[in-house]
C-alpha positions in Angstrom: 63.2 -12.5 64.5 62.8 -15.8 66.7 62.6 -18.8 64.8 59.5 -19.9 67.1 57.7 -16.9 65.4 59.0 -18.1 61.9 55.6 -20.1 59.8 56.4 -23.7 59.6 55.8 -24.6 55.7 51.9 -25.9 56.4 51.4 -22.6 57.7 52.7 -21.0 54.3 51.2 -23.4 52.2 47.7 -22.7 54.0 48.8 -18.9 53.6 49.4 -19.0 49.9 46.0 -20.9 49.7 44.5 -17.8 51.5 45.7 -15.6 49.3 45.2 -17.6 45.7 41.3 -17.3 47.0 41.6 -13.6 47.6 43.5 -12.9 44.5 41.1 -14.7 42.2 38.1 -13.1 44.0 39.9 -10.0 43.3 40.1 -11.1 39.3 36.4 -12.4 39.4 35.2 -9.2 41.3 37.4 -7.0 38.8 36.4 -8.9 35.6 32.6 -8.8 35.7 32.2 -5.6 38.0 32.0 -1.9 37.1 35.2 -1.5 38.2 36.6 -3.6 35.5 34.6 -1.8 32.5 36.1 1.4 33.6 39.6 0.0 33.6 38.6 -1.3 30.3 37.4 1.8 29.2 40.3 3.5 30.0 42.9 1.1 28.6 40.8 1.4 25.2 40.5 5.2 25.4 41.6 7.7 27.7 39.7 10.1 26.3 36.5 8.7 25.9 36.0 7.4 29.2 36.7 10.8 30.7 34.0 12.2 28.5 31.7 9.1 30.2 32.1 10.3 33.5 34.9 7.5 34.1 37.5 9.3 36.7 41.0 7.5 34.8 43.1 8.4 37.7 41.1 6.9 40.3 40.6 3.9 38.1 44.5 3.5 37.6 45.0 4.6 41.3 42.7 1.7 42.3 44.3 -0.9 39.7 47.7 0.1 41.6 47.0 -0.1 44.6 45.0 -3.2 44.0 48.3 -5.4 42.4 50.5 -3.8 44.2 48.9 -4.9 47.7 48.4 -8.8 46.1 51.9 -8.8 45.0 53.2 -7.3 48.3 51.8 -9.9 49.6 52.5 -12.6 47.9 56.2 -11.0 48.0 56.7 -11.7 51.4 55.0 -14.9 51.6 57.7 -15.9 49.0 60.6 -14.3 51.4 59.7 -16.2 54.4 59.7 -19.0 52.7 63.0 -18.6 52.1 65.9 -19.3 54.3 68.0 -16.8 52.3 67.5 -13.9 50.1 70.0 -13.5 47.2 69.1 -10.5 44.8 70.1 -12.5 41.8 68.0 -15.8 42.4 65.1 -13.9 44.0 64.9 -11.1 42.0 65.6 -12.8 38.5 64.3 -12.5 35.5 63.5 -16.0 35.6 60.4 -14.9 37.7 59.5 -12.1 35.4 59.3 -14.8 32.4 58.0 -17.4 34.4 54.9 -15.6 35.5 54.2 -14.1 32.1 54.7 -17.9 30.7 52.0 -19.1 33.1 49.7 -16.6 32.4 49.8 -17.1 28.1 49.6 -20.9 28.9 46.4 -20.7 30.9 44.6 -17.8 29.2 45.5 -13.8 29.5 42.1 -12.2 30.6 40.4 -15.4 32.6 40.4 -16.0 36.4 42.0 -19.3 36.3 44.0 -18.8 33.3 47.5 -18.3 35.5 46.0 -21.0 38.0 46.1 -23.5 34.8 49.5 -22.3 33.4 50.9 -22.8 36.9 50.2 -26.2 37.1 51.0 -26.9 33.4 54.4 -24.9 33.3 55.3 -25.5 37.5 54.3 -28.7 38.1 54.1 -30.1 34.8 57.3 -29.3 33.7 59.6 -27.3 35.6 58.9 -29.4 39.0 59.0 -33.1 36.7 62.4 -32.1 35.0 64.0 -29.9 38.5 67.1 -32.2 37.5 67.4 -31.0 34.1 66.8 -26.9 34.2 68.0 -26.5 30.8 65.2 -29.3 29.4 62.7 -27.4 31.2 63.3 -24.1 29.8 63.7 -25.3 26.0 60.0 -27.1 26.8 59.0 -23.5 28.6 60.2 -21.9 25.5 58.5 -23.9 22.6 55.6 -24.0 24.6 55.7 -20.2 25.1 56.0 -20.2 20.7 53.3 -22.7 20.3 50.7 -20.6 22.7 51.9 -17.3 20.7 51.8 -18.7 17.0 48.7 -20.4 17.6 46.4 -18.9 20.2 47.9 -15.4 20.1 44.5 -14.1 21.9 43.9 -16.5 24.5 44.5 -20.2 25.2 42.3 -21.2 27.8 39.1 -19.1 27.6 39.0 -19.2 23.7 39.5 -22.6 23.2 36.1 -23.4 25.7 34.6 -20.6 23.8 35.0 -21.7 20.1 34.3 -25.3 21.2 30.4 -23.8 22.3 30.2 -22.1 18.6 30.6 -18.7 19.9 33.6 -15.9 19.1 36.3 -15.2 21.3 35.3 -11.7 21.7 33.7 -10.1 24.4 30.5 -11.5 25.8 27.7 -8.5 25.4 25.4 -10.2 28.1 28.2 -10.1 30.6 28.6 -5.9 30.3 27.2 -3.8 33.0 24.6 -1.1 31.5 26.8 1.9 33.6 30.0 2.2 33.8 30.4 6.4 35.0 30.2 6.8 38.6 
């Protein structure tokens, strides 16, 4: 590949940008769609959404194919904006634990959940203490048991919830009346 054809890191910045906003369309569209109460439906019961009229392999099929394409993605945005790919630094399981980190920090279930646990656990701590790694992943760490010993359910979506008065359940006027198709 010619390095004249190579994005200079604006146009990767810009790209990532791009693809935050289709990602958490993608979230939004999932979360308060039909398509989300199937997937719902058949997460909580296989069985009972088939007898609803909800098709669980399509739904699955289209939750695949839906991640798998934002991840793709965001996958190779990632590998050309590196200079050099080492299976062990790139395919880590820093990464794994990173991401799931971000997304208990900021709220599991919520469209800018990950996008607040990014900027608490990237940029507040991990980019702040880049000279001390080991610092940063004990502060990762008791952060990650803090979020898990007390907000086990959500951190971000719950706490904006409880402080309204309501329940940290599901919100009944938010529930499409049909989910078969």
């Amino acid at each position: 590949m010619p390095f004249e054809d190579v994005p200079t890191q604006t146009d990767l910045f810009q790209l990532a940008l791009a693809l935050v906003a289709v990602t958490m369309a993608a979230t939004w569209w999932v979360r308060r769609g039909t398509f989300g109460l199937r997937l719902m439906a058949v997460r909580d019961n296989e069985d009972a959404a088939g007898t609803l009229g909800v098709n669980a392999f399509r739904v699955k099929l289209g939750a695949f194919v839906l991640t798998s394409f934002l991840i793709g993605v965001a996958g190779g945005l990632l590998a050309l904006r590196q200079v050099s790919i080492e299976p062990g630094a790139a395919f880590g399981l820093s990464w794994t634990i990173n991401a799931i980190v971000m997304a208990a920090v900021g709220g599991v279930g919520t469209v800018l959940g990950p996008v607040i646990g990014v900027l608490i656990v990237y940029y507040g701590i991990q980019t702040q203490l880049e000279s001390s790694p080991e610092l940063s992943a004990i502060l990762t760490g008791a952060l990650l048991v803090v979020i898990v010993r007390f907000a086990p359910k959500a951190s971000g979506a719950c706490w904006r919830r409880r402080r309204g008065g309501r329940s940290c359940g599901a919100d009944p006027s938010r529930v499409p009346r049909s989910i078969a198709r």
